[in-house]
N, C-alpha and C positions, 0 to 999 in steps of 0.2 A: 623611583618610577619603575627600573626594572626589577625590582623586589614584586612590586603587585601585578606587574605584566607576568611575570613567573606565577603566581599563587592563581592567575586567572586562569592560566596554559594549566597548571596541574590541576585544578577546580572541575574543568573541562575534562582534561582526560579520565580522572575518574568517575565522574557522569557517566560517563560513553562507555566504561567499562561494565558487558553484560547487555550491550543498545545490539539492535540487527546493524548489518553491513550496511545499508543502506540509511539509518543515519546517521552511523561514522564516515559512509562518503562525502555527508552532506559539510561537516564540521571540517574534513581533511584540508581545506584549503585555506581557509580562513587561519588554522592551527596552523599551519607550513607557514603561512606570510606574520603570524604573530612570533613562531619562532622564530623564523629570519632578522626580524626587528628586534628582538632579544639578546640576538648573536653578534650582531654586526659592529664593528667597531668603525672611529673615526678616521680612520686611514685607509678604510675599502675603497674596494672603486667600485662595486656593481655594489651599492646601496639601493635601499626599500625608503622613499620619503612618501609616499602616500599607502593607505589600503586600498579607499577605493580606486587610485588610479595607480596600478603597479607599473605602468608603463613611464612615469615621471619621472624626469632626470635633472638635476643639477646641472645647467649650464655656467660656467665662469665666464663672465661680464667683462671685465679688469677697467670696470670704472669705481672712482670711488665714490662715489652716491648710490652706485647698486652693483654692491661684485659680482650675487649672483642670480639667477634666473630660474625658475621651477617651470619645468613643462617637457617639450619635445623640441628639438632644433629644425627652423625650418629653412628655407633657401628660395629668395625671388631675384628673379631679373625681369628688369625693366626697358625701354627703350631709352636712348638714350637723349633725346628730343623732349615728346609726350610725356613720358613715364606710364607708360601704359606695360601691365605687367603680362609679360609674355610666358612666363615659365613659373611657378610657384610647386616646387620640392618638398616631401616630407621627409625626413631623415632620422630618424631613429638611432640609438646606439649612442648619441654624440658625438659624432665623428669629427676628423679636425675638415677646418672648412676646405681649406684647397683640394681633399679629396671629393668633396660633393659639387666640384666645378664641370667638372668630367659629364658627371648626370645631369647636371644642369642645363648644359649645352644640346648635349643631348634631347631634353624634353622640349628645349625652346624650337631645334629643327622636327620634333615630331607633332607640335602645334601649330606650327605655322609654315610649315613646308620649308623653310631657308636656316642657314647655320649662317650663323653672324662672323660677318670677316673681322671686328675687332669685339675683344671684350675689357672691359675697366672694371676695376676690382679693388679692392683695398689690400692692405700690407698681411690680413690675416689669410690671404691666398696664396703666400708663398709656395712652391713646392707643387704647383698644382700636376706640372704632368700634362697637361694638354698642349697638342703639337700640330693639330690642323686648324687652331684658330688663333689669331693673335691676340695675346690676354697681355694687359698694360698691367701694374701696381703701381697705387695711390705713390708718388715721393721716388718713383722710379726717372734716372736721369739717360741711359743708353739707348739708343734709340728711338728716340723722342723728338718727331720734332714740333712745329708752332703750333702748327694741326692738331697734333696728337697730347698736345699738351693740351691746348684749350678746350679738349672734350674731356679729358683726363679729369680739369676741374668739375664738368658737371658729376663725374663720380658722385659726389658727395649727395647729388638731389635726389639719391634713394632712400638716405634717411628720412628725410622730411615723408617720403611715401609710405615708409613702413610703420612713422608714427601715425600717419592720418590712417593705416591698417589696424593698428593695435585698437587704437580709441574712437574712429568711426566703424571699423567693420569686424570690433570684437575680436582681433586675432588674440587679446595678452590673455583671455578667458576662455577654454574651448568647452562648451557645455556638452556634448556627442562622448559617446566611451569607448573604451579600446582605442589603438593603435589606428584601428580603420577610421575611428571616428573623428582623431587629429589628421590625419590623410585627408577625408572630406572636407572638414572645417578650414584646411589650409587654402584646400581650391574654392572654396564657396567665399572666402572671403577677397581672393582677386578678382573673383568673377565682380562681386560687389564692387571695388575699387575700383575695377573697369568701367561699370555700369555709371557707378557715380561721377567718370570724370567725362562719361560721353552728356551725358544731362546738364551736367554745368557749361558744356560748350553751346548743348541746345539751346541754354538759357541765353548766353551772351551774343549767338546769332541771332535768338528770337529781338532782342533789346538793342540790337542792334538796325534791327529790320522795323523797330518802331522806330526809332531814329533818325532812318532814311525817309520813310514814311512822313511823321513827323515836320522833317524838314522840305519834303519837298509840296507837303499840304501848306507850309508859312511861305513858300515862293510863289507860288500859285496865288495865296492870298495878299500878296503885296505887289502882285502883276497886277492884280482887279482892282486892287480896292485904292491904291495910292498912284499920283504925278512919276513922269520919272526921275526930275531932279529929286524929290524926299525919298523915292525910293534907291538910287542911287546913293545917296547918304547917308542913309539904313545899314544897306550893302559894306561900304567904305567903313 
């Protein structure tokens, strides 16, 4: 494979040898990312896995059904009740997560006006460096107490959010390009997950309101139409 990536790169540059400047500007970039992919060995760490999306990164998963992850790394918090997503981060670079706790916080008190007095987090936060908000880790025992433990557990109901994000609101595919356009895509698809989880409450207050409805059109109707002993009996 790099035998004919090579003979395509020298193919080209001798084409272009004798073209105006202008279109060897056109071909320069395209040449730079096929050279990069030519050069790069398995031990780099600023690797080229896509052309069209130079911005793609290898994220390490450390599960073994999917170690690793092709895309951009992103970062949401949630509430801790609802799961209503209050903060949703683009993060570039790859960074390790406990450093994008800091921004996190951050964006959740310049969307909603308040900075959260605790925050619950998993074991890949270690190290975070945040000191004006109390941040728990998943399996952590000092300072814990019944309280804090039992909210500790719902920790875990941001997975279940972030799969209904991947596969109802299109996060695991970002179709938009560039950097800006994973940036966009990240918030368009909370907004959506927000959106979706106010609708399903409409729904269950709407079916609930037939309900009451419902039932109070069957009492009504068992006032009029039946004795009160049978309707008593009804009741019972």
């Amino acid at each position: 494979m790099n035998v004919r990536v090579g003979r395509v790169i020298r193919d080209i540059e001798r084409q272009l040898e004798g073209r105006d400047e202008q279109t060897r500007e056109a071909f320069a970039h395209d040449l730079a990312l096929a050279r990069r992919i030519l050069s790069q060995k398995r031990s780099d760490k600023d690797k080229l896995y896509s052309l069209h999306a130079p911005e793609t990164e290898c994220i390490s998963k450390g599960k073994a059904h999917k170690r690793y992850e092709f895309g951009v790394k992103a970062s949401f918090a949630t509430t801790h009740r609802s799961g209503f997503v209050v903060g949703a981060l683009h993060c570039p670079g790859n960074p390790y997560d406990g450093h994008t706790l800091k921004h996190q916080l951050e964006q959740v008190k310049k969307l909603t006006g308040v900075l959260p007095v605790r925050c619950f987090a998993d074991r890949g936060y270690r190290g975070h460096g945040v000191s004006d908000v109390q941040v728990f880790i998943s399996g952590q025992r000092r300072g814990v107490t019944r309280t804090i433990r039992r909210e500790l557990k719902r920790r875990s109901a941001i997975e279940p959010e972030i799969g209904h994000m991947k596969s109802d609101g299109h996060l695991d595919r970002c179709f938009l390009k560039g950097t800006e356009g994973d940036a966009m895509n990240i918030m368009l698809v909370a907004a959506g997950h927000n959106l979706r989880k106010i609708l399903n409450w409409l729904r269950y207050l709407f079916v609930r309101f037939l309900q009451s409805l419902l039932i109070s059109k069957l009492k009504v109707w068992l006032d009029t139409s039946y004795p009160v002993a049978f309707r008593s009996a009804l009741e019972a």
